[in-house]
C-alpha positions in Angstrom: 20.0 -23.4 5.6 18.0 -24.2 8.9 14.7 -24.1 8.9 13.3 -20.7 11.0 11.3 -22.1 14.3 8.4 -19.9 13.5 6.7 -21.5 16.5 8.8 -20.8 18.4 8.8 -16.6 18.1 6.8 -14.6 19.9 8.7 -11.5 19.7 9.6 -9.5 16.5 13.1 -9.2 17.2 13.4 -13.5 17.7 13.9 -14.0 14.2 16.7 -11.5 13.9 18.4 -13.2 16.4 18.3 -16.7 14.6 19.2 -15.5 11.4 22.4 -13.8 13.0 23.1 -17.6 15.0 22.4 -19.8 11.4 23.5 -17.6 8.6 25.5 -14.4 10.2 26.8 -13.2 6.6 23.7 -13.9 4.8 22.7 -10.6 3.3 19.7 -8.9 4.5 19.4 -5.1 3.9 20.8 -3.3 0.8 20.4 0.7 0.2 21.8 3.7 -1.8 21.2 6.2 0.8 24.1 5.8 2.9 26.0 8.6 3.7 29.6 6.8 3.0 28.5 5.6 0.0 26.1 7.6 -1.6 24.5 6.3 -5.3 26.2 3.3 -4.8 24.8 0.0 -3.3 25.6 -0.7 0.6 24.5 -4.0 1.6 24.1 -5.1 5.5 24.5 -8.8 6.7 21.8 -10.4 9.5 25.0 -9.8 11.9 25.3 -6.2 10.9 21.9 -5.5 11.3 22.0 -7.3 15.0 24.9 -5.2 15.5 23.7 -1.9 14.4 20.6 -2.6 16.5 22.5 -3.3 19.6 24.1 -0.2 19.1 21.1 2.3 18.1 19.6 -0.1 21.8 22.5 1.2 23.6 21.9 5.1 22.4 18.2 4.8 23.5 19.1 3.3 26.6 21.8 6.5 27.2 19.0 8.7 26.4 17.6 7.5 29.5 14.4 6.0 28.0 12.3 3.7 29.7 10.1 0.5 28.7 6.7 1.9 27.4 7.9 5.2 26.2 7.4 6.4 22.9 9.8 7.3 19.8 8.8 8.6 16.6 10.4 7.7 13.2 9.5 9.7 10.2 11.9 8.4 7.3 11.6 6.8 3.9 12.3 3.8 3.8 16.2 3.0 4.6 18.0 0.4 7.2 18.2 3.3 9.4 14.8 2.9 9.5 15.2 -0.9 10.8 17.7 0.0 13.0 15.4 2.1 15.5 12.6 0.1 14.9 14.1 -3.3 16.0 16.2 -1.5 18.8 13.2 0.1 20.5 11.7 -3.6 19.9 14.0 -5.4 21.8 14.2 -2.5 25.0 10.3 -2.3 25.4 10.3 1.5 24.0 7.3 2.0 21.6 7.8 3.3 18.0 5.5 5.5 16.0 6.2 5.6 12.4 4.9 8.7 10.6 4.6 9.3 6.9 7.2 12.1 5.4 4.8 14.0 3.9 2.3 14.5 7.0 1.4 17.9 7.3 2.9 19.9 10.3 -0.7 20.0 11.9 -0.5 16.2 11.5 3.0 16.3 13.0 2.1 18.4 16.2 -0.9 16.4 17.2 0.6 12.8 17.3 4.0 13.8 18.7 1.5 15.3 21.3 -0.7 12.7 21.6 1.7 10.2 21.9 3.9 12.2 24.2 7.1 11.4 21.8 10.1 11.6 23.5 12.7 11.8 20.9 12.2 11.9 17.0 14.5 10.4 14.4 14.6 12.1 11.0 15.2 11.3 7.7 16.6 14.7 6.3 16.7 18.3 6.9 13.3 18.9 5.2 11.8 16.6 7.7 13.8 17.8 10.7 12.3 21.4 9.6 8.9 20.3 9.9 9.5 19.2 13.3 10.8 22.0 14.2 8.4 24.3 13.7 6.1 22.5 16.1 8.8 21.4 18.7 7.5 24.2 21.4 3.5 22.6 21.0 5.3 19.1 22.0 6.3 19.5 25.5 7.3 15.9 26.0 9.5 16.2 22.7 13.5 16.3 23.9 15.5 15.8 20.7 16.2 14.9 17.3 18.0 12.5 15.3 18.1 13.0 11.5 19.9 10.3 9.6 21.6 12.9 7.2 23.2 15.6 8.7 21.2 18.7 9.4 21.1 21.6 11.2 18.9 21.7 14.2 19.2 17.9 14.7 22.2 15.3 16.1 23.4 13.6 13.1 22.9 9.9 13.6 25.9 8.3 12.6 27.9 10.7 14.7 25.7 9.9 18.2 25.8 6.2 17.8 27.5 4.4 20.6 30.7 2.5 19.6 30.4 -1.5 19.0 32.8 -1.6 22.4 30.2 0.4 24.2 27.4 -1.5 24.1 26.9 -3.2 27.4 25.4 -7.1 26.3 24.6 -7.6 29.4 22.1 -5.1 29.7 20.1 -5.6 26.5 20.1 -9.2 26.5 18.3 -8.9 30.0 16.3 -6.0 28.4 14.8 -8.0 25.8 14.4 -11.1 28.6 11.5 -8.9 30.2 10.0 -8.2 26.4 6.5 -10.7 26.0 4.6 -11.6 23.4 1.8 -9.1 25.1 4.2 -6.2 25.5 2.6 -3.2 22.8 5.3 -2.9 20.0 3.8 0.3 17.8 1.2 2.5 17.6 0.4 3.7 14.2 -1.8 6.3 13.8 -4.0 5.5 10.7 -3.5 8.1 8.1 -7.5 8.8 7.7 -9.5 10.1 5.1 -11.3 12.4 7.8 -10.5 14.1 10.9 -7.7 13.4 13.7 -5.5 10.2 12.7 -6.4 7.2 15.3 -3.2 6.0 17.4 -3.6 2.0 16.5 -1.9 0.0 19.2 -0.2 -3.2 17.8 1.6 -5.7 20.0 4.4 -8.3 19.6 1.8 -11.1 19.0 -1.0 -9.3 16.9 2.3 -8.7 14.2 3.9 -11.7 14.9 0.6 -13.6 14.7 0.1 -11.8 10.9 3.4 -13.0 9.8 3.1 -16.7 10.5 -0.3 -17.0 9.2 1.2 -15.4 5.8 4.0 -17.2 6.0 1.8 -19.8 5.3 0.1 -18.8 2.6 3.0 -17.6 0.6 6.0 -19.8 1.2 8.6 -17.2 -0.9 11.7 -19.1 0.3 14.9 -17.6 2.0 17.7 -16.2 -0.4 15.3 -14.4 -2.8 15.5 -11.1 -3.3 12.9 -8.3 -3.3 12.6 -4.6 -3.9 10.9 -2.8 -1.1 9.3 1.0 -2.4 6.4 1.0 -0.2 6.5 3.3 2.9 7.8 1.3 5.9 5.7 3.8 8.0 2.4 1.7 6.7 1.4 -1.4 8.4 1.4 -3.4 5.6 4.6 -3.2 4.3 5.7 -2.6 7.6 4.3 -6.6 8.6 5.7 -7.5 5.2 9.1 -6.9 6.8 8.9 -9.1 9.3 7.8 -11.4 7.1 11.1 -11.2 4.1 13.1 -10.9 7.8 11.6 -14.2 8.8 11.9 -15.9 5.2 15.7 -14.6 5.5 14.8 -12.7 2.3 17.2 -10.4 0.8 15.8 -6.8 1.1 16.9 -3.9 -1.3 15.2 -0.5 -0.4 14.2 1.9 -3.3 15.9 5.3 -3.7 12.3 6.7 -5.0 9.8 6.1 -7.3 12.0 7.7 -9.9 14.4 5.6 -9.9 11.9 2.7 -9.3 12.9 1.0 -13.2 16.8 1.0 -12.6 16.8 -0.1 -9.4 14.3 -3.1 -10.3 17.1 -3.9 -13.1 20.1 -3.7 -10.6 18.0 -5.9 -7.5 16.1 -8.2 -10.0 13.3 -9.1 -7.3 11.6 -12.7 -7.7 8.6 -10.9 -5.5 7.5 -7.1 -4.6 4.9 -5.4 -3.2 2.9 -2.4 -4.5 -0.7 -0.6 -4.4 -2.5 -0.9 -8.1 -2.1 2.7 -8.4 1.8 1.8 -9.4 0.7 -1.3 -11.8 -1.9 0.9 -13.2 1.1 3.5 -14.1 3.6 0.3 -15.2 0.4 -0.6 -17.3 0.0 2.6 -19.1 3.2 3.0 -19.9 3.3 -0.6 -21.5 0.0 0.1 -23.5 1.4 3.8 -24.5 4.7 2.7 -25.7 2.9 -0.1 -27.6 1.0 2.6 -29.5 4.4 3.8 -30.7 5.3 0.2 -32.3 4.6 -0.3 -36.2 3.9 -3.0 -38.6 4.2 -6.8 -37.4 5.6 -5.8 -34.1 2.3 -3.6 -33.0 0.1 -6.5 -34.2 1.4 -8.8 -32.4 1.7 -6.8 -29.1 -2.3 -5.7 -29.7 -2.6 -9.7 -29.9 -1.1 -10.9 -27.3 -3.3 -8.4 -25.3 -6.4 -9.4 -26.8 -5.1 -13.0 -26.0 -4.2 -12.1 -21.8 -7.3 -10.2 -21.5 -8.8 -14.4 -22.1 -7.1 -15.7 -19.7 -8.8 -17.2 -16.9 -7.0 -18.0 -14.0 -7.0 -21.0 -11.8 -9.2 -22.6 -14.6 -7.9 -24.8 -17.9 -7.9 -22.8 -21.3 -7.2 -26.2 -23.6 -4.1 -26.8 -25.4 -4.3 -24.4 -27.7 -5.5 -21.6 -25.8 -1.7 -22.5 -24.1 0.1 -22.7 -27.4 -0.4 -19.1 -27.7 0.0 -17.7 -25.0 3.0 -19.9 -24.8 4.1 -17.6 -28.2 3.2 -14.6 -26.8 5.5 -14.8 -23.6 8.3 -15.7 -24.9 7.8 -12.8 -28.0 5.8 -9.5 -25.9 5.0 -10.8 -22.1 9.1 -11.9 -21.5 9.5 -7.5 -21.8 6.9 -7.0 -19.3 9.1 -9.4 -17.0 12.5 -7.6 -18.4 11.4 -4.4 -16.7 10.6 -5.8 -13.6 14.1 -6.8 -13.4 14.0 -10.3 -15.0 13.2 -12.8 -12.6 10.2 -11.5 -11.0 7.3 -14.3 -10.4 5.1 -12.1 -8.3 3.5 -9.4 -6.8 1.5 -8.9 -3.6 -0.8 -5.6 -3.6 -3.2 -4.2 -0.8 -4.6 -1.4 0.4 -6.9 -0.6 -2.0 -8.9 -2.6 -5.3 -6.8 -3.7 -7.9 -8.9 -3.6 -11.9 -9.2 -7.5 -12.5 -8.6 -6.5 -16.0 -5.2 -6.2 -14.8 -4.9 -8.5 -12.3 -5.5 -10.9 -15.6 -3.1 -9.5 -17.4 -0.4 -9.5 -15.6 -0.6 -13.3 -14.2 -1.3 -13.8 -18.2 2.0 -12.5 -19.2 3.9 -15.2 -15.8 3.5 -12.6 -13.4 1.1 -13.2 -10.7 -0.7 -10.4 -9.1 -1.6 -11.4 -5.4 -4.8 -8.6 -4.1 -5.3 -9.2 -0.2 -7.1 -7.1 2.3 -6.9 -5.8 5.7 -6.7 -2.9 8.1 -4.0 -1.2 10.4 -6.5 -2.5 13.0 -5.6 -5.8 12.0 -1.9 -6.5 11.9 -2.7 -5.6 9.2 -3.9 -9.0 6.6 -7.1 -10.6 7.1 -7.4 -12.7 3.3 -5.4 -12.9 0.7 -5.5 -14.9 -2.6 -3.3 -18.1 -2.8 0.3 -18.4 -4.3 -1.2 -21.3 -6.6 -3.7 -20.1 -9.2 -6.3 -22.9 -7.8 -6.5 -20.5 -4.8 -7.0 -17.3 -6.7 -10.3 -15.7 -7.4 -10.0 -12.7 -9.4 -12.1 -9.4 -8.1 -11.8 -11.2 -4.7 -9.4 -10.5 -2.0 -9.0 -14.2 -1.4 -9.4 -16.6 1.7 -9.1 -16.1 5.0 -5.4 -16.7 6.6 -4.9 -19.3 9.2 -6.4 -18.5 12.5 -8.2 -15.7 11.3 -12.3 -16.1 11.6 -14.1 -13.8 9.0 -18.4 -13.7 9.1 -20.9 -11.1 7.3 -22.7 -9.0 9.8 -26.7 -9.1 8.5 -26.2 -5.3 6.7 -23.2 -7.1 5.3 -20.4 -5.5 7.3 -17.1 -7.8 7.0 -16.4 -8.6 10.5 -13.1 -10.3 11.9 -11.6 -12.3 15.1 -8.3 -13.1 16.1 -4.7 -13.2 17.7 -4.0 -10.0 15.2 -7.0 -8.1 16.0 -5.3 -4.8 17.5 -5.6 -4.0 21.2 -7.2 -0.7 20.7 -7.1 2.6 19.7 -4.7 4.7 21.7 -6.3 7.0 24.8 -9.8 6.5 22.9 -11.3 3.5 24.4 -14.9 5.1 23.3 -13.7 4.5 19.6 -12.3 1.0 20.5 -15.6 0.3 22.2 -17.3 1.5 18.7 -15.3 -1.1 16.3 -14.8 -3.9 18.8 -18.0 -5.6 20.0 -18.7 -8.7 22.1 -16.6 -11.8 21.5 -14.1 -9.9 20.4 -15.5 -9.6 17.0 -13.9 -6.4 15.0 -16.2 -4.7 12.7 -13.9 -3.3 9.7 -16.7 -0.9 8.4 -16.3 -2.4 4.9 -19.4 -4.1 3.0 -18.6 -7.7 1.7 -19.9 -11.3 -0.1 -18.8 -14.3 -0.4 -17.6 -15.9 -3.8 -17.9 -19.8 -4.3 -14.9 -20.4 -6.4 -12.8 -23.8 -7.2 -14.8 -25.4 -4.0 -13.7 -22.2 -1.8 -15.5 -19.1 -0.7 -13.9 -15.8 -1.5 -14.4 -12.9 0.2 -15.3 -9.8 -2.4 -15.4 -6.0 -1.0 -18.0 -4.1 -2.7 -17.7 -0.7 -0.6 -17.0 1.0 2.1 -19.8 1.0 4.8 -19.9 5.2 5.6 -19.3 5.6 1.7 -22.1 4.0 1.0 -25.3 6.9 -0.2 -28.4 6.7 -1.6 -30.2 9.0 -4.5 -33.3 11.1 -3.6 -35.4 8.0 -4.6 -33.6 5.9 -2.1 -31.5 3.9 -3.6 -28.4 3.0 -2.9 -25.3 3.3 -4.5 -21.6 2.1 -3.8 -19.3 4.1 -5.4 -16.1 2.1 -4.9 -18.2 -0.4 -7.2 -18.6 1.9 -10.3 -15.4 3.6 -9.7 -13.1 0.2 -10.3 -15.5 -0.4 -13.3 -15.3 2.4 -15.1 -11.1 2.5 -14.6 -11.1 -0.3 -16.9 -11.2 2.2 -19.7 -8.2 2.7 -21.4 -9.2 6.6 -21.2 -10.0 6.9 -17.6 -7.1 7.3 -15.2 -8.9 8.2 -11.9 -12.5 9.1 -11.0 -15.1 9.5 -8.0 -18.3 9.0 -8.0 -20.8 11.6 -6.7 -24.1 12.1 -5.6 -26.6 11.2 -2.7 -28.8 12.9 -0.4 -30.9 15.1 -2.5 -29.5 14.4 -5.9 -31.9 12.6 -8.5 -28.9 11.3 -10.2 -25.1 9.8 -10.5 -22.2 12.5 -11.3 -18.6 11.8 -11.7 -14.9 13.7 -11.7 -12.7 12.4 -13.6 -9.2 12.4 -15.0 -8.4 10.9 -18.1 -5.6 9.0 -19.0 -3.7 11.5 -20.7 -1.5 9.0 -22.6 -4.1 7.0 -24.5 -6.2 10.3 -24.7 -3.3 11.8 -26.7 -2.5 9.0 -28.6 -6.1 8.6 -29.4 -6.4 12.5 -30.5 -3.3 12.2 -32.7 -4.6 9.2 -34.6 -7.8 11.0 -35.3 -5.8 14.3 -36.1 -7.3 16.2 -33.4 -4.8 19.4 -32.8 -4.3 20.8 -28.9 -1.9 22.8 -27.6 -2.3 22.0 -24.0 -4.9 19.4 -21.8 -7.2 22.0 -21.0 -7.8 22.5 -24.6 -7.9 19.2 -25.2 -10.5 17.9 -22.3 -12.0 20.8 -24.0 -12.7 19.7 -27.3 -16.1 18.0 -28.3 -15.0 15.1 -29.7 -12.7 14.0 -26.5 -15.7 14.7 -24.6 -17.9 12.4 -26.7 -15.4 9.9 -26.3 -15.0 9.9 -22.5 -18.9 10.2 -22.4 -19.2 6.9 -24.6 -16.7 5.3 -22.8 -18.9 5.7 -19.4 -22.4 4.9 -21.3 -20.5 1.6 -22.0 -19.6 0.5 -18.7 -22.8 1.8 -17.2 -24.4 -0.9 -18.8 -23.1 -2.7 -15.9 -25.6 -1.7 -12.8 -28.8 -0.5 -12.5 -30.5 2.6 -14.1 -30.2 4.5 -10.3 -26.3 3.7 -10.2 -25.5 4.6 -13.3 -23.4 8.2 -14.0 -25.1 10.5 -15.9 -22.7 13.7 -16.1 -19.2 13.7 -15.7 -16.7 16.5 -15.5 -13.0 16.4 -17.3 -10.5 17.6 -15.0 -6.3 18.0 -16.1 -4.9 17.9 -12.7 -4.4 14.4 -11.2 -4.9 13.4 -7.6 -1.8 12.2 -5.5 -1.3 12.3 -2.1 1.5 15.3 -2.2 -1.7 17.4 -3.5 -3.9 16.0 -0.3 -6.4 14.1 -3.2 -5.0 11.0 -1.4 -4.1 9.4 1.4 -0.4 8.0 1.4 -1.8 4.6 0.2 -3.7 5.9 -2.5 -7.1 6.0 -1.5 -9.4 9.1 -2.5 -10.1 11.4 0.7 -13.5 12.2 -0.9 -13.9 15.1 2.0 -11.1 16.4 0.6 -12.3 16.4 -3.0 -15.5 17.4 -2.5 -14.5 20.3 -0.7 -11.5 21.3 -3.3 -14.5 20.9 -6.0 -17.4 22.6 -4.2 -18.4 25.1 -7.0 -17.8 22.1 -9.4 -19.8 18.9 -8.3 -23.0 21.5 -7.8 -22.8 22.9 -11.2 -23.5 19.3 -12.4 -26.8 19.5 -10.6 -28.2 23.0 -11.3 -30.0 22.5 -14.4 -31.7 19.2 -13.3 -30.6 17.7 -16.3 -29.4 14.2 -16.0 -26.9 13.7 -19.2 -24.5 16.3 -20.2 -20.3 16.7 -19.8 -18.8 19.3 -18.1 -14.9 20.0 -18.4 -12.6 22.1 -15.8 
C-alpha cells in the first residue's frame, strides 16, 4: 500500500481523499445499525465513505447553508455519524457533536448558543428531546434523525442521489477550506455550570494526529473496535487518526453487546476509559472465584505473578519462564475475550489504577494511559508503544511538537499547533486559560518522573479540587481516590472534606462482586445490598481495607470515616460526566444530609452505611 503523505495534509478530509485514490475498496467503516441490514454487519469502503460524503455535502449545500454555519450531531457512534462530520468538513460548515444523553436544558442552551441551524439525530428518543426545546432555538430549522421518526426527515430518504451531486461544486468548496478554517466546536461536558463551546480548527486536530501518529505507529489494515462516544474529542481525534493509518473501523452496537462484538471484529487495538477495564477486570477476578481445585490456584498464581511485573525493566530468566507459563495457561483467556488478537489499548480521560495497568501489559496486553484536554486537540502525552517508553502511574512523554513546563504552584501548562483557538463567544474565559506566549494553563497539578533516562509527566490532582483541612493542609483527593480503588472491595469512592473539617471522609461503593463472594466464603447471610453494606463485619472489612491503604500519605490526608452506599454512580444517574469523571457538585449535593452526618459528632473514626 502507499505510504499516507501526512505532511502533506492540512485538512481533515485530505486523508479521505487519498485513501479513496490508493486503495478505493479497502474497508473502512463497519456497523450493525443500518436500517437495510439491521443485526447484521454492513461494511463501507474508503470510496463509499467519499461517496456518501459527497452526497450528505450536496444535501447541506441544498439546505442552503453557508461556510461558517453551524450543525449539530447528537448520535451514537455509527458511519452516519462520519458522513455529516466529514461533509460539513469539506463545505466549511461547523459541526457540534453533543452527547445522547445531555439533558434538554443542556440541549436548549448550545443549540442556542451556537445558533444551530439544522440537527441530525440518531433516533426518535433523541429527536423528542429536541423537540421539546425547538421553539427556545430560534435559529433551529430542521431535523434529520438517522432512523425514521416522527417529527424529523428520515435521513436516508432526504439524501441527494449519487447523479445529483454536482463535483464541481464541492471540489471548489473544499478548495477554499484552510488549514485555519474552525472545523468543531465542542462544548466540554463540565463538571459545573454552562458547558464551554471549545473551538477546534483543521490544524489544531490535524496537528494532534500526526504528532500521535508518531508515537503509535498501528499500521494500516488492522482492525479496531470503536465504543467510545464519537461526540468526545478524544475518540473523536482518534478517528482521524485509524482514518489516516487506513485502519479498519467497526462501531459498537452498545456496551451490551461490547463481548460479542469484540469476538466477531477481533481488534489488534481499542480505546477505552479505565472505568470499562476496571469492569473487564472484575469480571475476570469474579469469575476466577468461581474456579476450583488446580484451575483456581493457578489463576490466583498467575495474578500474584502479573501483579510483579515491572514494565520496561528486565525480570531475569526466570521471572519470564513463568509468566511465559502463565500466558499461554490463564493470560491467553484474558486475550480470547478481547477478541483474540488484541495487542493494545489506549485509555484517557481520566487515571487508570497502575495495579491494572500492570496487569494487563503482564498478561501481552498493553495498556497505553495518555492525557489531554478538549482544549487541546485533545493529547498532550502519552506513554510509548515500546515498554522502554512506558512509565506506569505516569501519563507519559510529551508528543512531538508539543512544549509541556510546571507553572511554580505546579500547574501543567502546554504550547502548541493544537492548543485550541478559544472558547466560543467567551473571550474573557479564553483570556483566563490562555496567558502570554501562548502558554495554555490546563488547571491540572503535575511532576515530572525520571524514568529509563526520560521524564514523565505524573497528574496528581486537579488544581480547583485541590482543599485543605481546618489545620491547613492540603489534600488532593484524585490522589487517595486512585489509591484506595486498588482494593478488591472498593469499586468507586470520593473523597471529602476541607474548609472547616478537622478530618478526611469518604463515599464509597463497594465492589459488590468480590464483596459477595467475600461474604459467602465467610457464610455471612443477606438478602439484599442494603443489608449487607449493613452488616458489621462488611463494614469492618471495608474499614480495614481503607486503614491499609491510608498508610500511604500523611496523618492530615488520611480518611477517617467512610459511608457504604448500594447505588453506583454512572453518568445516566448525573454521578458522572459522559467520560466518567465524578461531578463532585453533583454528589455533594445529592448527599447533603449524608457527608455532614460524618462530621456531627466530631469524632474522627467511625463507618456509616446508606
Amino acid at each position: 500500500m502507499k505510504k499516507i503523505l501526512m505532511n502533506a495534509h492540512s485538512r481533515l478530509f485530505d486523508v479521505l481523499e487519498e485513501h479513496v485514490m490508493v486503495q478505493p475498496e479497502q474497508l473502512f467503516l463497519s456497523s450493525k445499525k443500518q436500517p437495510d441490514s439491521p443485526n447484521q454487519w454492513k461494511h463501507y469502503s474508503f470510496a463509499d465513505v467519499q461517496r456518501l460524503t459527497n452526497r450528505t455535502s450536496q444535501l447541506l449545500i441544498n439546505l442552503g447553508l453557508q461556510e461558517g454555519e453551524t450543525i449539530a450531531i447528537i448520535s451514537t457512534n455509527r458511519p452516519e455519524w462520519n458522513f455529516v462530520d466529514l461533509a460539513a468538513l469539506q463545505t466549511g460548515i461547523i459541526d457540534i457533536p453533543m452527547y445522547p444523553t445531555f439533558s434538554e436544558h443542556d440541549y436548549e442552551f448550545i443549540l442556542h448558543d451556537a445558533e444551530v441551524r439544522f440537527v441530525f439525530a440518531e433516533d426518535e428518543t433523541i429527536v423528542r428531546k429536541v423537540m421539546a426545546i425547538r421553539n427556545k432555538c430560534p435559529n433551529l430549522k430542521g431535523i434529520f434523525s438517522f432512523e425514521s421518526s416522527p417529527g424529523a426527515d428520515y435521513f436516508w430518504e432526504v439524501l441527494p442521489a449519487q447523479d445529483s451531486v454536482n463535483q464541481d461544486v464541492i471540489h471548489a468548496g473544499k478548495a477554499a477550506i484552510t488549514s485555519a478554517h474552525l472545523a468543531t466546536i465542542i462544548y466540554t461536558s463540565g463538571t459545573t455550570g454552562n458547558p464551554k463551546g471549545v473551538m477546534l480548527t483543521h490544524q489544531n486536530i490535524m496537528s494532534n494526529v500526526r504528532s500521535v501518529m508518531q508515537v503509535l505507529p498501528l499500521g494500516g489494515g488492522r482492525k479496531t473496535l470503536s465504543f467510545l462516544p464519537l461526540c468526545h474529542s478524544f475518540e473523536r481525534t482518534v478517528f482521524y487518526v485509524y482514518m489516516t493509518f487506513g485502519i479498519h473501523i467497526s462501531y459498537a452496537e452498545n456496551l451490551d453487546t461490547l463481548v460479542e462484538n469484540l469476538k466477531d471484529v477481533k481488534p489488534y487495538c481499542f480505546t477505552t476509559v479505565p472505568r470499562l477495564l476496571e469492569k473487564v477486570y472484575e469480571k475476570i477476578m469474579a469469575k476466577g472465584a468461581t474456579l476450583r481445585g488446580i484451575k483456581k490456584n493457578l489463576f490466583y498464581w498467575s495474578i500474584a505473578l502479573g501483579e510483579k511485573y515491572r514494565i520496561g525493566e528486565h525480570s531475569g530468566w526466570w521471572y519470564n519462564i513463568k509468566l511465559a507459563i502463565a500466558r499461554t495457561l490463564v493470560f491467553s483467556k484474558w486475550r480470547e475475550a478481547l477478541g483474540g488478537e488484541i495487542t493494545f489499548i489506549i485509555t484517557g480521560a481520566a487515571a487508570m489504577q497502575p495495579r491494572l495497568i500492570t496487569l494487563f501489559t503482564a498478561a501481552g496486553i498493553g495498556v497505553i494511559e495518555g492525557y489531554g484536554l478538549t482544549e487541546t486537540s485533545p493529547v498532550l502525552t502519552v506513554n510509548g508503544y515500546s515498554e522502554s517508553e512506558r512509565c506506569v502511574g505516569t501519563v507519559g512523554l510529551p508528543i512531538p511538537g508539543v512544549e509541556i513546563q510546571l507553572a511554580v504552584d505546579g500547574e501543567i501548562v502546554a504550547r502548541g499547533p493544537n492548543i485550541m483557538k478559544g472558547y466560543y463567544k467567551r473571550p474573557d474565559l479564553t483570556d483566563e486559560v490562555i496567558k502570554k506566549e501562548g502558554w495554555f494553563h490546563t488547571g491540572d497539578i503535575g511532576e515530572w518522573v525520571n524514568f529509563n533516562s526520560n521524564k514523565f509527566l505524573k497528574i496528581t490532582d486537579r488544581k480547583k479540587e485541590l482543599f485543605k483541612t481546618s489545620g491547613g493542609k492540603y489534600v488532593a483527593p484524585q490522589i487517595l481516590e486512585m489509591k484506595m480503588k486498588e482494593s478488591p472491595y472498593i469499586e468507586q469512592i470520593m473523597v471529602v472534606g476541607g474548609d472547616d473539617k478537622k478530618f478526611i471522609s469518604a463515599l464509597i461503593i463497594p465492589s459488590f462482586s468480590q464483596l459477595e463472594d467475600w461474604a459467602r466464603k465467610v457464610g455471612l447471610s443477606f438478602s439484599n445490598r442494603n443489608e449487607l453494606i449493613s452488616n458489621n463485619r462488611v463494614i469492618d472489612l471495608l474499614q480495614t481495607e481503607v486503614n491499609v491503604y491510608n498508610q500511604h500519605f500523611g496523618q492530615w490526608e488520611q480518611i477517617k470515616k467512610i459511608t457504604l452506599l448500594v447505588d453506583e454512580w454512572s453518568p445516566a444517574t448525573g454521578e458522572l460526566t459522559p467520560t466518567m469523571k465524578l461531578k463532585r457538585k453533583t454528589i455533594y449535593e445529592r448527599y447533603k444530609t449524608i457527608i455532614p452526618a460524618m462530621y456531627q459528632d466530631g469524632s474522627s473514626s467511625g463507618t456509616e452505611v446508606l
